[in-house]
Residue, then its C-alpha position, 0 to 999 in steps of 0.5 A: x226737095x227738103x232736108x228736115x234735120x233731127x236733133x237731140x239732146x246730148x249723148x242721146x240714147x235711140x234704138x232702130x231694130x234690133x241690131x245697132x244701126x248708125x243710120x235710120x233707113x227709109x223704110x223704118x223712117x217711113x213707118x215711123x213718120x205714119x204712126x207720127x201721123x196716126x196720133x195727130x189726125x183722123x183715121x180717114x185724113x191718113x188713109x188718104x194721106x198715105x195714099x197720096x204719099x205712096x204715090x207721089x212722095x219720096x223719103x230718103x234714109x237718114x244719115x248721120x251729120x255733125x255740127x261743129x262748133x269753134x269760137x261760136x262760128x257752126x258748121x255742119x257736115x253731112x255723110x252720104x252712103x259709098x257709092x258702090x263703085x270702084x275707087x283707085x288713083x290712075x298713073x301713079x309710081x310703084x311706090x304710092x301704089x304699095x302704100x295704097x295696098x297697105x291702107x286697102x283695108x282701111x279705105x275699104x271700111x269706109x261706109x259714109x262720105x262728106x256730101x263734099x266728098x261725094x261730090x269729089x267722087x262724082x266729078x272724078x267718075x270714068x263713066x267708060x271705065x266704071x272707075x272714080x280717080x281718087x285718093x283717100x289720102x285727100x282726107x281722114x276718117x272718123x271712127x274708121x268708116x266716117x270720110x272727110x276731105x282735108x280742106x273741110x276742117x281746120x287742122x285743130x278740128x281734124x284733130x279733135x275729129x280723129x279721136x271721135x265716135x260719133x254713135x257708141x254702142x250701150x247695154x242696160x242690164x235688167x232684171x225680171x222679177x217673179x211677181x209672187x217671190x219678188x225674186x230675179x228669174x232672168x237677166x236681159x240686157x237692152x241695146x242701145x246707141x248713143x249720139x255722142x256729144x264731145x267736147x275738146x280744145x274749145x270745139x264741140x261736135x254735136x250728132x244728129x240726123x237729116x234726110x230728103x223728101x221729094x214732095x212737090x205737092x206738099x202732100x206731107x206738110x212741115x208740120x206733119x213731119x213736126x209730128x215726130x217730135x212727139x212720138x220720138x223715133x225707134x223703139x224703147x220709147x219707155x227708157x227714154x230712147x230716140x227723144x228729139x229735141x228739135x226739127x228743122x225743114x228748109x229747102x234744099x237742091x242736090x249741087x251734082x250734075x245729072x248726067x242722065x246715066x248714072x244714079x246712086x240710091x240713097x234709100x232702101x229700094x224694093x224694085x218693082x220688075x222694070x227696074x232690075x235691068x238698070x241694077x248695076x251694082x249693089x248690096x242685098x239688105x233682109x228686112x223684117x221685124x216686127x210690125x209697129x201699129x201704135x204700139x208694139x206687136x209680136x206679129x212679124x213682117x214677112x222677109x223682104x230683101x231690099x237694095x241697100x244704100x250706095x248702090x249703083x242704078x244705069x238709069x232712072x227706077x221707081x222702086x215700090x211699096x209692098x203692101x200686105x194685111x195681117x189678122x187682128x190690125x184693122x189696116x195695110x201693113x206697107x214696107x216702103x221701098x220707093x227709091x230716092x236717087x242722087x245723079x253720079x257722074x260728072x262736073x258740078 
């Protein structure tokens, strides 16, 4: 398996869709690592490619991940989905259980965990019950959904890290001019997100985003997974939007035990028929939008309804691609809903 890391310049501007997401899901990831490689090869190598990716190659969703630096020593922390499971201390007094009702909402809010926390969350699973042994008290949280374990960070960084907003929201007014009165007729604003770069107490906290391909055969090459660098990801490329400034791909390997029972999806996932008896627990996601063909379109994708990140699968499932074709673009159209699964449950 590889972890390829997407960083940016500072206080980067990227637009995904047209709601603000904090986090590129597999399927836009997908579409945008094949228009990469439609501008660096020929037609046939990438019909040929993209068949062999459809069939033997997974991509993740991308996540958010901060580097943090202090006294020119780096760390790197990466965030992973909630699994959609129940989390609640057992055998404790009346009065913790009180203080846990107090802070329900605020633990509810988290959406993303520490890879290290994930792990936690892993080993204290009750495969009979359904059920992880766990308090949020065992750490903070950034920006109201980001979840870090205590002993992660030093206690200036925690600090420094609470009043943090990883990704922030702007908004570009602009104008549209009549081209014979040179007059305004319509105001509009474009939406963006920014990765937020800060600065404070000598420490620096540096965004970016990683995923994983599983890909045995090395159908998708380091440098075609490069090609991204040169497109930039996500709309409003023109404003200047989703620029990367670097790629990094190394070698990486999940440190979770795999019970064999229990998975957590960390890609969208389209399932195909056998799936649904091992869907246990999860989130519905509508995707369409418009379809993207080395330039814009205003032709729309059909809705689709995916299964969102974090939620639960009983077992193994493959997930699937659906395929269509539209008049006017010469080529398949594919949404990409192959499932890319992290084992649950168990010591590491």
């Amino acid at each position: 398996m590889k972890k390829v890391t997407l960083s940016f310049k500072d206080n980067a501007k990227f637009h995904i869709g047209e709601e603000l997401y904090d986090y590129i899901s597999s399927d836009k990831l997908y579409s945008m690592i094949i228009n990469a490689l439609s501008y660096v090869i020929s037609a046939d190598e990438l019909n040929g490619i993209i068949n062999l990716i459809n069939k033997k190659v997974r991509i993740s969703s991308a996540f958010l991940g901060i580097k943090i630096t202090k006294n020119n020593v780096s760390k790197n922390i990466d965030f992973l989905p909630k699994p959609y499971l129940l989390i609640k201390e057992k055998e404790i007094s009346k009065e913790i259980e009180e203080e846990n009702l107090l802070n329900r909402k605020k633990y509810k809010n988290i959406m993303w965990i520490s890879h290290q926390s994930f792990g936690s969350l892993s080993e204290r699973y009750d495969l009979k019950e359904d059920t992880i042994d766990y308090s949020f008290k065992n750490g903070f949280i950034v920006d109201g959904k980001y979840y870090i374990e205590n002993n992660e960070v030093e206690d200036d960084v925690r600090k420094v890290l609470e009043d943090y907003t990883p990704i922030q929201k702007d908004m570009l007014q602009k104008n549209t001019i009549d081209r014979y009165t040179k007059e305004s007729i319509n105001t509009y604003y474009d939406s963006f997100s920014i990765l937020s770069t800060k600065e404070a107490e000598g420490i620096r906290i540096e965004p970016y985003f990683y995923f994983f391909i599983e890909d045995n055969e090395e159908i998708l090459k380091d440098k075609y997974i490069q090609a991204l660098q040169f497109i930039s990801i996500g709309g409003k490329r023109s404003l200047g939007a989703g620029v990367i400034e670097e790629i990094i791909v190394s070698d990486y390997k999940f440190n979770i035990y795999d019970n064999q029972k229990i998975y957590v999806n960390i890609s969208m996932v389209y399932p195909e028929e056998r799936d649904l008896s091992s869907i246990s627990k999860y989130s519905l996601e509508n995707r369409n939008g418009f379809i993207f063909s080395k330039k814009s379109t205003s032709i729309k994708k059909p809705a689709l309804r995916l299964i969102k990140e974090g939620s639960i699968f009983t077992g193994k499932v493959e997930g699937d691609i659906y395929t269509f074709k539209v008049e006017g673009i010469n080529h398949s159209i594919y949404v990409y809903g192959k499932a890319f699964l992290c084992p649950f449950g168990g010591e590491r």
